[in-house]
N, C-alpha and C positions, 0 to 999 in steps of 0.2 A: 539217666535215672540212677539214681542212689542205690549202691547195692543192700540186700538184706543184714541186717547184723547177725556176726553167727560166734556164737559162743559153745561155750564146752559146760557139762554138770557134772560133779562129784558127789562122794555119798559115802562116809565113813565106815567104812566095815564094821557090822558087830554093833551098827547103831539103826534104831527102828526108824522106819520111813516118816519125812510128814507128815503129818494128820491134815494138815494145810495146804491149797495149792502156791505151794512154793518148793525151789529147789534149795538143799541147804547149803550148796556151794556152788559157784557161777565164776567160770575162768572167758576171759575175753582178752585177747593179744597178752600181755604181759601181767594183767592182773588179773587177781581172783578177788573174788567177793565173797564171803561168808556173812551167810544168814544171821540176824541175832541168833543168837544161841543164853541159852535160861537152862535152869537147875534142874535137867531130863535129865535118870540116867539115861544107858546108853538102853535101854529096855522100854524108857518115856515114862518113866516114874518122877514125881516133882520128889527129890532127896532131902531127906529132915533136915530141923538146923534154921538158926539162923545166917546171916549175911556171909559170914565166912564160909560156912557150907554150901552154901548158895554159890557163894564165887569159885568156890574150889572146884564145882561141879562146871560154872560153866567154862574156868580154864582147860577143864578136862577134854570138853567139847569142842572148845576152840584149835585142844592141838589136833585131835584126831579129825575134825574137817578139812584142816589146811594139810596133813598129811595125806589125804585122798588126794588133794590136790599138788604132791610134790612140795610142798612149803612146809616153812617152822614158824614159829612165834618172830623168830630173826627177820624172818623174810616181810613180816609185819609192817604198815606203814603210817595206818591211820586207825585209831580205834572211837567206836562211838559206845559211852557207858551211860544205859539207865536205870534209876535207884529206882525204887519204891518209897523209901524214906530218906531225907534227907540224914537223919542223923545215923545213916550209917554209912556215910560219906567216909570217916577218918580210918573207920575199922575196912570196906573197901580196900581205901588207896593203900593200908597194908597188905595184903593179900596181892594187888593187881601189881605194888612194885617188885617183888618176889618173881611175875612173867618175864619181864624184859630188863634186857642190858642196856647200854648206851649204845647207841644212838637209842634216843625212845621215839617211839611211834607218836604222830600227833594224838591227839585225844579231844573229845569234845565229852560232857558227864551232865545228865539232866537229870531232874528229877519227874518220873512219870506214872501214871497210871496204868500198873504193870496186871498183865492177868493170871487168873487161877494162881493168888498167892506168891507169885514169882518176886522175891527182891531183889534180885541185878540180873539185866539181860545186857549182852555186850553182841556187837557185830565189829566186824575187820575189814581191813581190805589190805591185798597184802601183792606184795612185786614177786613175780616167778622168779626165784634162784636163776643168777647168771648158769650156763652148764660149763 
């Protein structure tokens, strides 16, 4: 018989819980998973501003989840990005190359039906730092 899958949660200090039943950070053997993360602040305020703001907010979110979890942007592997508008695709990919250095994470970027106003929500999945 299959054993149960068992994983680990994190939860960024200094940042309000879910509203949603979901965990915002999910560690299993070597990887962790981060939640989309959107233009909360760390209070769950949707932050003014367009698309740059919007993404500054959720890089902001992206490092402090993966620091709950022992990781950095570095330790990053795969990113999945969805816009709201397609046309702010170019102003985005400024903003999101400013995150990473080379090696860059894979990426997949769609354009979707984002709520309550959100224009870019990003989720990760990131490898646990060798110790």
């Amino acid at each position: 018989m299959a054993q149960p899958m068992t994983f680990r949660t994190f939860h960024p200090d200094g940042y309000a819980a879910p509203a949603a039943p979901y965990s915002a950070v999910v560690g299993s053997g070597e990887l962790i998973f981060v939640s989309g993360q959107v233009p909360l602040d760390p209070a769950g305020r949707v932050v003014d501003g367009g698309i740059a703001e919007h993404a500054s907010q959720v890089h902001a979110n992206l490092v402090a989840c993966l620091a709950a979890a022992g990781c950095s942007l570095a330790d990053v592997v795969k990113t999945t990005v969805y816009l709201a508008q397609e046309e702010d695709f170019d102003t985005f990919n400024a903003v999101y190359a400013s995150w990473f250095d080379d090696p860059l994470p894979a990426r997949t970027a769609v354009r979707a039906g984002l709520m309550r106003g959100f224009l870019v929500e990003v989720d990760v999945i990131a490898r646990v730092p060798e110790a």
